[in-house]
C-alpha positions in Angstrom: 0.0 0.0 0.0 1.4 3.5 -1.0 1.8 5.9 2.0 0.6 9.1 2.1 3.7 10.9 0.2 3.2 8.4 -2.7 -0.7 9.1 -2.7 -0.7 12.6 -3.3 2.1 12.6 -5.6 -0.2 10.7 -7.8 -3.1 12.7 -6.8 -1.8 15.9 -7.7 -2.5 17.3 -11.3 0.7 18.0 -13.5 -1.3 19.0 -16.3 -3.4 21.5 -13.9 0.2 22.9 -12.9 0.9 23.4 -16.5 -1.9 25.0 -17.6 -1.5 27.8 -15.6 2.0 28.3 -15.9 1.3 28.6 -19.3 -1.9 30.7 -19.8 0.2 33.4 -16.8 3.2 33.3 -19.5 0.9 34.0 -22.7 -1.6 36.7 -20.5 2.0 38.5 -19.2 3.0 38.4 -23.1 5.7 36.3 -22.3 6.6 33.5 -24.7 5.7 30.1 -23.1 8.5 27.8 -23.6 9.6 24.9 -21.5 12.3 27.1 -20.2 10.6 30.3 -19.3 7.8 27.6 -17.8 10.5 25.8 -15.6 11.9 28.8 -14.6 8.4 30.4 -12.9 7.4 26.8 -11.6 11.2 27.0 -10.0 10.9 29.7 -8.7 7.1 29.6 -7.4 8.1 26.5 -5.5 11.3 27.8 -4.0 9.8 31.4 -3.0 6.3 30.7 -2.4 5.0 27.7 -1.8 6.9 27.0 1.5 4.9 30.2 3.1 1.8 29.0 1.3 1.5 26.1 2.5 2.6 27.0 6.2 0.0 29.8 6.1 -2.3 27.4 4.8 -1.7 24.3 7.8 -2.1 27.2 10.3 -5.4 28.5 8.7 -7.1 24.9 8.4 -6.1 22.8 10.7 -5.7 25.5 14.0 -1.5 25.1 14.5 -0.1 27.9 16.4 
């Protein structure tokens, strides 16, 4: 049986992820190639998903 970790990895939507990167790239008038894509994703997860997702765990689930 997969543990948690394995479960969401699967769960979560790549293509979702994508998309958006993408369709922010073209609405910015910014050329969406795999570069300039890897570089936002990059640098979204580095800068601001940490703070998201602590922000996040505090809001839902009551953590001080």
């Amino acid at each position: 049986m997969p543990d948690t970790k394995e479960q969401l990895a699967e769960w979560i939507d790549t293509d979702i992820i994508a998309n958006a990167i993408s369709e922010e790239l073209e609405e910015q008038g910014v050329k969406p190639t795999l570069e300039n894509a890897k570089t936002i994703w990059l640098d979204v997860l580095e800068n601001e998903l940490p703070d998201a997702l602590r922000s996040s765990v505090k809001a839902r689930f009551d953590v001080v």
